[in-house]
PDB file of N, CA, C, O and CB in Angstrom:
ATOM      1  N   UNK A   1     -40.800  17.760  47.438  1.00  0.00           N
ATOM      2  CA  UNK A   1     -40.960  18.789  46.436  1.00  0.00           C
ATOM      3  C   UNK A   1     -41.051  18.119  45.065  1.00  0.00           C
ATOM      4  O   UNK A   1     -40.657  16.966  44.888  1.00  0.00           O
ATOM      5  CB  UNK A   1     -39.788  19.810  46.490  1.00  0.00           C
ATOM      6  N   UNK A   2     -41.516  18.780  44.221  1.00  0.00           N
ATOM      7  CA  UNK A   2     -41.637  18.074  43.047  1.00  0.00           C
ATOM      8  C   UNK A   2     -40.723  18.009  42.165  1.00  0.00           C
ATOM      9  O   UNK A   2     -39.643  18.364  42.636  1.00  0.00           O
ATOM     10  CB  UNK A   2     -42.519  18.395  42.476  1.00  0.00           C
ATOM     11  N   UNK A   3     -40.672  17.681  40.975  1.00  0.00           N
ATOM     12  CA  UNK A   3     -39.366  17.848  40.029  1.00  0.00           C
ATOM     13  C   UNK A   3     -39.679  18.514  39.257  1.00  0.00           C
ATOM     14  O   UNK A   3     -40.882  18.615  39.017  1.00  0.00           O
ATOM     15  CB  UNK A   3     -38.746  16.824  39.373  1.00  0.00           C
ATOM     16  N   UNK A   4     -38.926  19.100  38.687  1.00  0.00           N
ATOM     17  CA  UNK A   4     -39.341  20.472  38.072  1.00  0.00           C
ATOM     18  C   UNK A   4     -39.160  20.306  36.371  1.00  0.00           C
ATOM     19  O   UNK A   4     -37.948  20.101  36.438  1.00  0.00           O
ATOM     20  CB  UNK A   4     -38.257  21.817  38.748  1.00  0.00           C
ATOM     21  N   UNK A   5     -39.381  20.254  35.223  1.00  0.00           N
ATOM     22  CA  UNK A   5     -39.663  20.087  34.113  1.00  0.00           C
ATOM     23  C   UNK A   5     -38.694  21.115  33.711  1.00  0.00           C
ATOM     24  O   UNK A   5     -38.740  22.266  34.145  1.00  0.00           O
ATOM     25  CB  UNK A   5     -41.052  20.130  33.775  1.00  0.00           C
ATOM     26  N   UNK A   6     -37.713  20.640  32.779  1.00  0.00           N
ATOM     27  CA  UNK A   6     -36.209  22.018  32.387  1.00  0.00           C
ATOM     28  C   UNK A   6     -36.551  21.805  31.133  1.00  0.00           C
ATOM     29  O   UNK A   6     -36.597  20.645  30.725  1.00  0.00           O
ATOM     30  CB  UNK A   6     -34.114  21.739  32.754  1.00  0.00           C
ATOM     31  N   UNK A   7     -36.763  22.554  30.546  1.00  0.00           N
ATOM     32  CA  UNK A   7     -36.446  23.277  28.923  1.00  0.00           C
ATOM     33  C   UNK A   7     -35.141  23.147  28.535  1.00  0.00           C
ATOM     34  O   UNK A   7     -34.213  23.181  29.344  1.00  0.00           O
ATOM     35  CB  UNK A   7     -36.686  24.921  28.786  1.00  0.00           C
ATOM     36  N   UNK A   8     -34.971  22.970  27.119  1.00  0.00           N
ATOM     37  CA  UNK A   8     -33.322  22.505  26.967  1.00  0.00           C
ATOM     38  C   UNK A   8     -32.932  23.436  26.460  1.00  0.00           C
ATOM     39  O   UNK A   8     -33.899  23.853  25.822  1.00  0.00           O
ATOM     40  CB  UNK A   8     -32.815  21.285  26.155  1.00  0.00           C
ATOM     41  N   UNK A   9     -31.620  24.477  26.208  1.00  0.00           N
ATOM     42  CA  UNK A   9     -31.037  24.853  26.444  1.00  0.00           C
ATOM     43  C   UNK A   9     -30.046  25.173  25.366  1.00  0.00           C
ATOM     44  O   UNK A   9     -29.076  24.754  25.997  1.00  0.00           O
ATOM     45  CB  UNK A   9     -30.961  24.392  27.268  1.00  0.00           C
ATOM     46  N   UNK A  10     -29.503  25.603  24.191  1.00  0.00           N
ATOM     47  CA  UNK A  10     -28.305  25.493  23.524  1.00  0.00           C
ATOM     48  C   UNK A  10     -27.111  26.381  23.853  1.00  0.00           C
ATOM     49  O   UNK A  10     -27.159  27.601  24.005  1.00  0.00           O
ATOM     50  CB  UNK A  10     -28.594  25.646  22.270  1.00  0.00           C
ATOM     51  N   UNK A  11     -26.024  25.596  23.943  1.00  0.00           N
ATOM     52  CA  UNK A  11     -24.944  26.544  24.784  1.00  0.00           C
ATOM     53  C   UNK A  11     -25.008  27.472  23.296  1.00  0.00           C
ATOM     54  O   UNK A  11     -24.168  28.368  23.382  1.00  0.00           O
ATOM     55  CB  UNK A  11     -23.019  25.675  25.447  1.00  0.00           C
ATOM     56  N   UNK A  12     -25.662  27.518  22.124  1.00  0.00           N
ATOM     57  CA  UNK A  12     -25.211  28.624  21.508  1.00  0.00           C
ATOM     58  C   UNK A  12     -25.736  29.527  21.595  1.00  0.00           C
ATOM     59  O   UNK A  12     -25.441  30.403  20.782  1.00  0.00           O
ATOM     60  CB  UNK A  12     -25.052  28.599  20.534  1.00  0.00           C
ATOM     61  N   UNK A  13     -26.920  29.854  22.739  1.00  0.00           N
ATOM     62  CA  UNK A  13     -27.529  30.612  22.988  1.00  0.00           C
ATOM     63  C   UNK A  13     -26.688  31.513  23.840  1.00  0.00           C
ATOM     64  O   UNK A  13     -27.056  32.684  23.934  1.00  0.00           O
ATOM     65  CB  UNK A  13     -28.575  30.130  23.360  1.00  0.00           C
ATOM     66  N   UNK A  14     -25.919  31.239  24.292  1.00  0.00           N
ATOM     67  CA  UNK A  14     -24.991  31.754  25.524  1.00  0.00           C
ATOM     68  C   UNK A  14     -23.893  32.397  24.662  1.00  0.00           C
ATOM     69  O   UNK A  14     -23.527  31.939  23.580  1.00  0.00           O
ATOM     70  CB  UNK A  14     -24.338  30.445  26.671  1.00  0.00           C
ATOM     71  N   UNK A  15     -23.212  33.930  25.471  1.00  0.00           N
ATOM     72  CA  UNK A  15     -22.626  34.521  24.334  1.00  0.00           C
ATOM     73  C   UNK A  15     -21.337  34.520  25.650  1.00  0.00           C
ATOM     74  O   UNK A  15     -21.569  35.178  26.664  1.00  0.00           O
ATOM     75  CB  UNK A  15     -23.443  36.162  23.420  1.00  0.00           C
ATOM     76  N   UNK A  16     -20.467  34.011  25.569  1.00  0.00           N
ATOM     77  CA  UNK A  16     -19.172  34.241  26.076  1.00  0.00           C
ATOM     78  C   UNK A  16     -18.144  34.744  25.146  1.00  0.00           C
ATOM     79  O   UNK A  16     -17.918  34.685  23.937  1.00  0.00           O
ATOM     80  CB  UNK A  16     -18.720  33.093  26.625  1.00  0.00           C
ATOM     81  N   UNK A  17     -17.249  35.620  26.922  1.00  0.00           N
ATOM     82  CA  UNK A  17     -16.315  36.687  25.881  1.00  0.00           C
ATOM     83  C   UNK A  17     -14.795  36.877  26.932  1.00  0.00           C
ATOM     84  O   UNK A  17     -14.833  37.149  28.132  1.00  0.00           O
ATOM     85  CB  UNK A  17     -17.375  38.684  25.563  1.00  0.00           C
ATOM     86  N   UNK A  18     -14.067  36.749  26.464  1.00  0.00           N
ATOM     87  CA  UNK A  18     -12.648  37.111  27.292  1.00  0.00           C
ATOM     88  C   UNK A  18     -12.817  38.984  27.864  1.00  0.00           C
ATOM     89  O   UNK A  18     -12.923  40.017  27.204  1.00  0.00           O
ATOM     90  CB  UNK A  18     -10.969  36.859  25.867  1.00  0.00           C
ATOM     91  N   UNK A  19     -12.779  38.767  29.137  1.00  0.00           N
ATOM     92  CA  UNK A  19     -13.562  40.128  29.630  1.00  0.00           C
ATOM     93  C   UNK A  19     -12.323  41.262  29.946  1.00  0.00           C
ATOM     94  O   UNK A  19     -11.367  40.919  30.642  1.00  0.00           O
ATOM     95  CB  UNK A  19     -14.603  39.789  31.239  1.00  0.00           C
ATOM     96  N   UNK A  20     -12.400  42.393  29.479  1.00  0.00           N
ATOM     97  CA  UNK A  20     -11.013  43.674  29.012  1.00  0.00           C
ATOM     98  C   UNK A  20     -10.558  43.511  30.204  1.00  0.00           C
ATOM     99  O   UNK A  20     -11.339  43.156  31.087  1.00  0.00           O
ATOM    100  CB  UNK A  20     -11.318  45.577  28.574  1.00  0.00           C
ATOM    101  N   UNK A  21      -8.959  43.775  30.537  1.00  0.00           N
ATOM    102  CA  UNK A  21      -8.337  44.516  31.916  1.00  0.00           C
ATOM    103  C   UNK A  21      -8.475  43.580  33.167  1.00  0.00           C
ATOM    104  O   UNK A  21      -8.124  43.921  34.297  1.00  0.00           O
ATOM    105  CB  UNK A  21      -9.203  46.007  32.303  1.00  0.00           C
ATOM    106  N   UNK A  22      -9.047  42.309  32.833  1.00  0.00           N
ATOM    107  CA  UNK A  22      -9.020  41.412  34.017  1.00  0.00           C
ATOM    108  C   UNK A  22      -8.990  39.798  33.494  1.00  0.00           C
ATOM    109  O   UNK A  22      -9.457  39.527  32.388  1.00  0.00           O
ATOM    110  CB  UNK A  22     -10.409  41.747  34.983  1.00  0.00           C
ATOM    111  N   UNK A  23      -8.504  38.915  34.222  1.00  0.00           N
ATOM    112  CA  UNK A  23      -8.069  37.591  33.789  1.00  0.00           C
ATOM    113  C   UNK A  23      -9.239  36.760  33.977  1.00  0.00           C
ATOM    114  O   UNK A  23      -9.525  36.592  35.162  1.00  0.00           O
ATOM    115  CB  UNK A  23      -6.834  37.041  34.555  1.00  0.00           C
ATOM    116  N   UNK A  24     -10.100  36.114  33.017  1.00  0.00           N
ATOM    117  CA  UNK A  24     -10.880  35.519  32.991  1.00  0.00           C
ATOM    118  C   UNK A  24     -11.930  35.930  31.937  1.00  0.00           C
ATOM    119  O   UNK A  24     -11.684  36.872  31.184  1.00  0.00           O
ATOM    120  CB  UNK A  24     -11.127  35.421  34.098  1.00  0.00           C
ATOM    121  N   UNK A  25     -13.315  35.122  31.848  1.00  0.00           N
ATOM    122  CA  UNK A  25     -13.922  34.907  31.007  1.00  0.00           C
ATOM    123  C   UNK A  25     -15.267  35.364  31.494  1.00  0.00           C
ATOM    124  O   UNK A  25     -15.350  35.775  32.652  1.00  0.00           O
ATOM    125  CB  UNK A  25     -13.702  33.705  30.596  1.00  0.00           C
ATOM    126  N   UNK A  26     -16.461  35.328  30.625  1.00  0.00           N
ATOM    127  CA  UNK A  26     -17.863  35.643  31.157  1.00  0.00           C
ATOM    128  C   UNK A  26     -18.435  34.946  30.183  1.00  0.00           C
ATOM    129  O   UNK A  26     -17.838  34.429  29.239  1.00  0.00           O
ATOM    130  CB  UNK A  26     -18.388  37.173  31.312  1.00  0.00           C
ATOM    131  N   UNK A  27     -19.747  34.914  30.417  1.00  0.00           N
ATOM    132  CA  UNK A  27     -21.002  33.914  30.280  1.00  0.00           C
ATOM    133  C   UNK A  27     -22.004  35.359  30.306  1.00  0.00           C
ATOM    134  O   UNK A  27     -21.807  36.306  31.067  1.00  0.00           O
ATOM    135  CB  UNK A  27     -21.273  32.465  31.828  1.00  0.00           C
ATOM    136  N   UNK A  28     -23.213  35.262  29.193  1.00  0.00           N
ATOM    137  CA  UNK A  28     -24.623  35.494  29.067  1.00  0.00           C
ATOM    138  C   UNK A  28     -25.348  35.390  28.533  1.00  0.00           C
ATOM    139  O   UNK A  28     -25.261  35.252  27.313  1.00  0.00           O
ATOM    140  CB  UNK A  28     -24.951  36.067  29.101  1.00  0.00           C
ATOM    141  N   UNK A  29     -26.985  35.412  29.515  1.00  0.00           N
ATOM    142  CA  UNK A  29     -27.543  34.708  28.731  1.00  0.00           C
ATOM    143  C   UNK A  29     -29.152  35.798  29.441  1.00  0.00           C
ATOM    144  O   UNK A  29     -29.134  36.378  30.527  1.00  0.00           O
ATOM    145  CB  UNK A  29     -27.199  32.754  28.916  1.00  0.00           C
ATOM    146  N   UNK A  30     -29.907  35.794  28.824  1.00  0.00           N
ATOM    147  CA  UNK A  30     -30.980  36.180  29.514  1.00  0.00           C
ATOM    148  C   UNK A  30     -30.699  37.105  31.023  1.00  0.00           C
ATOM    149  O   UNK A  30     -30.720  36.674  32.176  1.00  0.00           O
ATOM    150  CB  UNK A  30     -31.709  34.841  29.732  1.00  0.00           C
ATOM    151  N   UNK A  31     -30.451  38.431  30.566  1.00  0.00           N
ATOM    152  CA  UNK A  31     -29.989  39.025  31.514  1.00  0.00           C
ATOM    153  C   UNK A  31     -29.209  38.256  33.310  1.00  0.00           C
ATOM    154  O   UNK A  31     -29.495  38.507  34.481  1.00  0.00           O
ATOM    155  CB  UNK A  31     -31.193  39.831  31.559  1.00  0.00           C
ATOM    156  N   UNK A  32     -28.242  37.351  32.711  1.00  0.00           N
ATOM    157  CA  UNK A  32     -27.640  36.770  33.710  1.00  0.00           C
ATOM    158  C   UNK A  32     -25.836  36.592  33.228  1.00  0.00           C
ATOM    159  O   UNK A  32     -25.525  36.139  32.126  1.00  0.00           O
ATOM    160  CB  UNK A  32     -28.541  35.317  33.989  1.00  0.00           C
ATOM    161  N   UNK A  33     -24.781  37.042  34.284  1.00  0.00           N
ATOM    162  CA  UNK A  33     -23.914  37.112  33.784  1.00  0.00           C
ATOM    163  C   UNK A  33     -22.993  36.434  34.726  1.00  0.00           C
ATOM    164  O   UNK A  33     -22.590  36.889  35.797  1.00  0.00           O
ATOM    165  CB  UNK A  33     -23.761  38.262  33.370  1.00  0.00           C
ATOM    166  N   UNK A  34     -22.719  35.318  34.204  1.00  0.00           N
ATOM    167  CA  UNK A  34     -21.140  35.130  35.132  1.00  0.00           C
ATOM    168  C   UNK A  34     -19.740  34.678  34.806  1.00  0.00           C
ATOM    169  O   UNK A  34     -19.394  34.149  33.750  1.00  0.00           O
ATOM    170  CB  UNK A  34     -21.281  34.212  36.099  1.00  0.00           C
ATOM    171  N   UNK A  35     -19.124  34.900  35.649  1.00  0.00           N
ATOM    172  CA  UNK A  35     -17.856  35.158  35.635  1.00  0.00           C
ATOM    173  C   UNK A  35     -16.575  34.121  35.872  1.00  0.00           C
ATOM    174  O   UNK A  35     -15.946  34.343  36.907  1.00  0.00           O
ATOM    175  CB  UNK A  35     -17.857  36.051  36.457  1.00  0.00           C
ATOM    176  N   UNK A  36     -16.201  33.236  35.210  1.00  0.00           N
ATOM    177  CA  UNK A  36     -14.683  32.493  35.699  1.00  0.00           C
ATOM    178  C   UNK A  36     -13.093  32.679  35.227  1.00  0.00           C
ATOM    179  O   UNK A  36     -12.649  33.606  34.549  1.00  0.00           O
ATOM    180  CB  UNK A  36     -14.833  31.099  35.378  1.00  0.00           C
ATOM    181  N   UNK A  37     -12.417  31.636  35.728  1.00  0.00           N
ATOM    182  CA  UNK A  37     -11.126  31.921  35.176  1.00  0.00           C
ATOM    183  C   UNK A  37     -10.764  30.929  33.626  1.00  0.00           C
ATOM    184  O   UNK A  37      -9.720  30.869  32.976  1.00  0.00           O
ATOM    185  CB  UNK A  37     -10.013  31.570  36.506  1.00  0.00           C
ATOM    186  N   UNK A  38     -12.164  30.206  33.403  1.00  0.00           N
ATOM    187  CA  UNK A  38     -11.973  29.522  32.194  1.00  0.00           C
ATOM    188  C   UNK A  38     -13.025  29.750  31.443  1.00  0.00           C
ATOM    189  O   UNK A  38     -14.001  30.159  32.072  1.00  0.00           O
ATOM    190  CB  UNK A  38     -11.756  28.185  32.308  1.00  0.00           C
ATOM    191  N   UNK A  39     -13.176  29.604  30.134  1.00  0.00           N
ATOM    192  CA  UNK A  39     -14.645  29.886  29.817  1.00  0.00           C
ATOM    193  C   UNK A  39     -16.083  28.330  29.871  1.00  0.00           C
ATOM    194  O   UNK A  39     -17.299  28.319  29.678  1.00  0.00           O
ATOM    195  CB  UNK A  39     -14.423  30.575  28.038  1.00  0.00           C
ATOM    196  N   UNK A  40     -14.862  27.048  30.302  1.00  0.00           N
ATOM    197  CA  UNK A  40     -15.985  26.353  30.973  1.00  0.00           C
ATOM    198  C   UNK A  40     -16.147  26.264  32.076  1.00  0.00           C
ATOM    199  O   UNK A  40     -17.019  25.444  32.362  1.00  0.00           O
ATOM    200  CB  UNK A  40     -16.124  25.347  30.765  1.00  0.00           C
ATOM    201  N   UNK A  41     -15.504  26.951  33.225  1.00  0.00           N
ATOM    202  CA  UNK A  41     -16.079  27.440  35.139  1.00  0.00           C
ATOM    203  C   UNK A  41     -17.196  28.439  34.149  1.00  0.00           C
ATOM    204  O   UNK A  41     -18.345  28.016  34.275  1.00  0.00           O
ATOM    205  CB  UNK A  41     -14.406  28.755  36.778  1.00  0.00           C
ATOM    206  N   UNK A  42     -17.104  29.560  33.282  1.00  0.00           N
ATOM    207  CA  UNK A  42     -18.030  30.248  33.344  1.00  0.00           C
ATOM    208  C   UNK A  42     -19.556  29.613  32.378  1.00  0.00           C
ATOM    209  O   UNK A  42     -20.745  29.837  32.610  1.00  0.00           O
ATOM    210  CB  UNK A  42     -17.367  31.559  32.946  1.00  0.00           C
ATOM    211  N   UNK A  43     -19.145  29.072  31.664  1.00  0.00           N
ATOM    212  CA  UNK A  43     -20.390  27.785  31.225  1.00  0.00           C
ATOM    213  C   UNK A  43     -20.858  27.347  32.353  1.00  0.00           C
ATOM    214  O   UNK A  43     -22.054  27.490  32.607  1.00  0.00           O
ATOM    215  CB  UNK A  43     -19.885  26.351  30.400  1.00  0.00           C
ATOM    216  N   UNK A  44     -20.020  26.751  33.211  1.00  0.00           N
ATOM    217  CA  UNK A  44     -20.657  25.799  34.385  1.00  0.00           C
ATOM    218  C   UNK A  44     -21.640  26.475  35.294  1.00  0.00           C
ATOM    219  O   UNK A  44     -22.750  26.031  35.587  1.00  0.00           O
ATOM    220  CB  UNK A  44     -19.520  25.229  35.357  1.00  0.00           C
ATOM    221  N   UNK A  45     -20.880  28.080  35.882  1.00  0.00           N
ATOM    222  CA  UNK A  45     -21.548  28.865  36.542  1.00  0.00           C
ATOM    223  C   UNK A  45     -23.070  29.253  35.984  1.00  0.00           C
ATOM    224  O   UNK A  45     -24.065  29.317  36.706  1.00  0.00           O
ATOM    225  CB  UNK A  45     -20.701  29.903  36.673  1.00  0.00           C
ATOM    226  N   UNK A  46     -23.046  29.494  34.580  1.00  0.00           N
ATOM    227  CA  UNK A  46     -24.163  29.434  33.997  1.00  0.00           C
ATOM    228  C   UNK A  46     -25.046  28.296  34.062  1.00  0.00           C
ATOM    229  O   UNK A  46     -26.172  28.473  34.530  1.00  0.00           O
ATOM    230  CB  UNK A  46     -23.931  29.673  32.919  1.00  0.00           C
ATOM    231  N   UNK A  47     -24.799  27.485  33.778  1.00  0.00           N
ATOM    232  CA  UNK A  47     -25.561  26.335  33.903  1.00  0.00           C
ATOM    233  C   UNK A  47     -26.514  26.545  35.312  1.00  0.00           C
ATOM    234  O   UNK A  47     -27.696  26.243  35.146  1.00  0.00           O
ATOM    235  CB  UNK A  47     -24.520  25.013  33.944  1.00  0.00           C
ATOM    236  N   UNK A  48     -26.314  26.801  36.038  1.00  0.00           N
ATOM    237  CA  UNK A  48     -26.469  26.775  37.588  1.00  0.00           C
ATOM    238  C   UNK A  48     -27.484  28.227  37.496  1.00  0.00           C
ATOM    239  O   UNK A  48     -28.662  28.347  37.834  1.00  0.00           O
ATOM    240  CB  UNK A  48     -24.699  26.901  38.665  1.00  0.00           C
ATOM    241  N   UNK A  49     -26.858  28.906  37.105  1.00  0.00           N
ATOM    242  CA  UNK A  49     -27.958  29.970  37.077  1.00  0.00           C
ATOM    243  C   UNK A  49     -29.137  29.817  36.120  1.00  0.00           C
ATOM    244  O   UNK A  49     -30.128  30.510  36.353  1.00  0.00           O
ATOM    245  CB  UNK A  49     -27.350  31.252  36.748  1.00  0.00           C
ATOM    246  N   UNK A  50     -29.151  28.919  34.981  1.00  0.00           N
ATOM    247  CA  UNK A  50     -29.961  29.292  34.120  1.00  0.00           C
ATOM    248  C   UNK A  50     -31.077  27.938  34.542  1.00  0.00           C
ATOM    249  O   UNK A  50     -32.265  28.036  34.235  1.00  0.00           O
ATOM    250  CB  UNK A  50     -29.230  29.476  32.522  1.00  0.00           C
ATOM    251  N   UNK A  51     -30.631  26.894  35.153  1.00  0.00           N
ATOM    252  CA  UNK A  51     -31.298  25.982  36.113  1.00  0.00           C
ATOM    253  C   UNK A  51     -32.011  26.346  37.386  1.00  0.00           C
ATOM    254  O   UNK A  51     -32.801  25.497  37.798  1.00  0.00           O
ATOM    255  CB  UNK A  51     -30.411  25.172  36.491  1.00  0.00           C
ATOM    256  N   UNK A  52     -31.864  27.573  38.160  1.00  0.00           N
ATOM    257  CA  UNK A  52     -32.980  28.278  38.474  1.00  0.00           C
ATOM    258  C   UNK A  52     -33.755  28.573  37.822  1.00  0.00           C
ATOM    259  O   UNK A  52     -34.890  28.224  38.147  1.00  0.00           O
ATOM    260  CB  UNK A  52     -32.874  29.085  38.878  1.00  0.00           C
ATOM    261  N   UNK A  53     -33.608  29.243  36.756  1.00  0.00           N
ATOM    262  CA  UNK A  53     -34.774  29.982  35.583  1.00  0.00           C
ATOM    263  C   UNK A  53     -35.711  29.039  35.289  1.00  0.00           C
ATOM    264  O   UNK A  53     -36.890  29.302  35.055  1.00  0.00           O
ATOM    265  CB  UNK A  53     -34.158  30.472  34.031  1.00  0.00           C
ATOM    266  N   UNK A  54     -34.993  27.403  35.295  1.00  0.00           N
ATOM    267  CA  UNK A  54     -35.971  26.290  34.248  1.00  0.00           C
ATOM    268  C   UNK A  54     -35.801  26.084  33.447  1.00  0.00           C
ATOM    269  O   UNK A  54     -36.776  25.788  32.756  1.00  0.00           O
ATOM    270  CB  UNK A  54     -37.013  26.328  33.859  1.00  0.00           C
ATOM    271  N   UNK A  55     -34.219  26.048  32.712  1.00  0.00           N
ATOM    272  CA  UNK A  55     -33.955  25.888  31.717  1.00  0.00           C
ATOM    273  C   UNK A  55     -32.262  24.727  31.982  1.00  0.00           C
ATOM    274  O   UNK A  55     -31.286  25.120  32.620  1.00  0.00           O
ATOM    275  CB  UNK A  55     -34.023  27.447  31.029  1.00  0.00           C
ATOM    276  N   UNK A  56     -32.333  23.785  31.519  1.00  0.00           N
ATOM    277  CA  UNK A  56     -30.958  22.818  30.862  1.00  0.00           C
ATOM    278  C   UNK A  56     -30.273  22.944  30.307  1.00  0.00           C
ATOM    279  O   UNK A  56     -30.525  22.603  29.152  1.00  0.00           O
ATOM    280  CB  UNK A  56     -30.907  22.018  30.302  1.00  0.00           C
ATOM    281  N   UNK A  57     -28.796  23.532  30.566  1.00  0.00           N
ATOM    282  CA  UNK A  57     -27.771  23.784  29.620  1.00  0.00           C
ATOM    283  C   UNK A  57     -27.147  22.726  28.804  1.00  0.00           C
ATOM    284  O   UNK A  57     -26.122  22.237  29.279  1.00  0.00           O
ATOM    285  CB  UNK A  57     -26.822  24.356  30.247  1.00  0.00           C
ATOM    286  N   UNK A  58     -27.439  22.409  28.004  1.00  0.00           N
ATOM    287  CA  UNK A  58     -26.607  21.473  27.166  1.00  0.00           C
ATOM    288  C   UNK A  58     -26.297  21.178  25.855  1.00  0.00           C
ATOM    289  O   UNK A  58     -25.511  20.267  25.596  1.00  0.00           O
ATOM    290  CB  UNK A  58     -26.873  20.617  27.373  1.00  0.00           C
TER     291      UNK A  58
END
């Protein structure tokens, strides 16, 4: 398969937020949202999703 060409990425594009009534954090970005118990598991989780899209979080 080939390698795929990633667009870079600024984590300030990404809007994380301590999420109401439950323990943990969230991540979004381009209608994609996820969810950890730190807000860098939920960076990381992002990363991963937004690396499908074609894009490099960093």
């Amino acid at each position: 398969m080939a390698k795929k060409n990633l667009k870079a990425l600024s984590v300030k594009k990404v809007i994380t937020f301590k999420i109401r009534n439950r323990k943990g954090y969230a991540a979004i970005y381009d209608r994609n949202l996820t969810e950890g118990r730190t807000i860098a598991q939920a960076l990381a989780r992002m990363a991963k999703a937004v690396k499908r899209m074609g894009y490099l979080l960093g």
